[in-house]
C-alpha positions as CSV (number, residue, x, y, z in Angstrom):
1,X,-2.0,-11.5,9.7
2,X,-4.9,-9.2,9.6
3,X,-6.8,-8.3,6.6
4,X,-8.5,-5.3,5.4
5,X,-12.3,-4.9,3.7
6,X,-13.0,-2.3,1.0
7,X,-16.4,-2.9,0.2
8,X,-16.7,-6.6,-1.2
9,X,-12.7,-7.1,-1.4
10,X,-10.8,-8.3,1.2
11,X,-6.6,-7.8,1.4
12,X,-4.0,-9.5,3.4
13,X,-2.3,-7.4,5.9
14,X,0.8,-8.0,7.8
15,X,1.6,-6.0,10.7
16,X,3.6,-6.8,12.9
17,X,5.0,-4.4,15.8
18,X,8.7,-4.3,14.9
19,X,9.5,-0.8,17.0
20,X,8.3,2.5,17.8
21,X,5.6,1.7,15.0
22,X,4.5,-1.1,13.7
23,X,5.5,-2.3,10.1
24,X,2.2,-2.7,7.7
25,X,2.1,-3.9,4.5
26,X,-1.4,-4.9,2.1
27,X,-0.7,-6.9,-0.5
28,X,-2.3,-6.4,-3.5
29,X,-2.7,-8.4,-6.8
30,X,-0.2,-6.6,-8.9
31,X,1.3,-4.3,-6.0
32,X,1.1,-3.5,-2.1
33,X,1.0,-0.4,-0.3
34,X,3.3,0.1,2.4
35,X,3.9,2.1,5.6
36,X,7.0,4.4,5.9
37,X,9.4,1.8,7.3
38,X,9.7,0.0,3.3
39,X,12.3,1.9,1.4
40,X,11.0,3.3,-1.7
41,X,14.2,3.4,-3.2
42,X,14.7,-0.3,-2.9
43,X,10.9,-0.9,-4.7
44,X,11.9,1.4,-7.1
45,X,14.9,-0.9,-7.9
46,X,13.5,-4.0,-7.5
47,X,10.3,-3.0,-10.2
48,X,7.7,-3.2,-7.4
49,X,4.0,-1.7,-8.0
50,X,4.2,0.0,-4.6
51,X,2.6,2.7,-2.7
52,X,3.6,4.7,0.8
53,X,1.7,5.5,3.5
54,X,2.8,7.2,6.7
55,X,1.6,7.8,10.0
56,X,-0.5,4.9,10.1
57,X,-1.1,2.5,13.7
58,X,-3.6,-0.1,12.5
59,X,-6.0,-1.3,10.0
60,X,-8.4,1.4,10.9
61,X,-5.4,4.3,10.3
62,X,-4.4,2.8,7.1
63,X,-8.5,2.9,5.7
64,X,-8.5,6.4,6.0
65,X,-4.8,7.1,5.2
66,X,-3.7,9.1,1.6
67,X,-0.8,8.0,-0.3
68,X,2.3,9.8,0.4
69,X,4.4,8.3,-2.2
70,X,5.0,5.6,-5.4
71,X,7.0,3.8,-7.5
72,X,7.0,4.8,-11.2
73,X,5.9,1.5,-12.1
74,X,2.4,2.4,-9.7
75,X,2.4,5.9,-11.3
76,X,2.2,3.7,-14.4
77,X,-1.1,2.3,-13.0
78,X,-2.4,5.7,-12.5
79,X,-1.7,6.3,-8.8
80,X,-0.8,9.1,-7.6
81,X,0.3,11.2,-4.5
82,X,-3.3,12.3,-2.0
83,X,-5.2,9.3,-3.6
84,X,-7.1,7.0,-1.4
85,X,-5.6,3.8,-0.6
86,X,-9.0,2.2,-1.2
87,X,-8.5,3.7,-5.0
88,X,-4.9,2.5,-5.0
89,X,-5.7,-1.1,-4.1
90,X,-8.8,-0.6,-6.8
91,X,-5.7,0.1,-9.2
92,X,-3.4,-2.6,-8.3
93,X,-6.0,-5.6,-8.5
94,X,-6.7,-4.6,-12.3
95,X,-5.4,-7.4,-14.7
96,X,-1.8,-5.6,-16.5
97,X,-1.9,-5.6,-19.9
């Protein structure tokens, strides 16, 4: 497992190389965001705070990376489609009401 740093937060990350790209996921407190190969559909289903990425190699690709896609329980959160992941994260460590 790797982990990723957004300024003084750190978040697990676990990549691992599973075919023509490699699967990544960062694990949030209340959510993760995910690369393309996690079915939304399925997080949808399952009530998973969840955002999409795509396109993304590595740690350093996913930093930079916008979100593609979410659940409706992370729109609930306020995330939405072109935000940062760094914002997204921000959103998902937030204690839930």
């Amino acid at each position: 497992m790797d982990e990723v740093v957004f300024g003084e937060k750190k978040y697990v990350v676990l990549k691992h190389n599973i075919g023509n790209m490699p699967l990544i996921v960062v694990k949030a407190k209340n959510g993760y965001i995910a690369c393309s190969y996690i079915d939304k559909e399925t997080a949808e289903k399952v009530g998973d705070i969840a955002a999409f990425v795509s396109g993304v190699r590595d740690v350093e690709d996913l930093k930079k990376a916008k979100i593609r896609d979410v659940t409706s329980w992370a729109e609930d959160l306020g995330i939405r489609e072109g935000m940062s992941v760094k914002k997204a994260l921000e959103l998902m460590d937030k204690d839930l009401e």
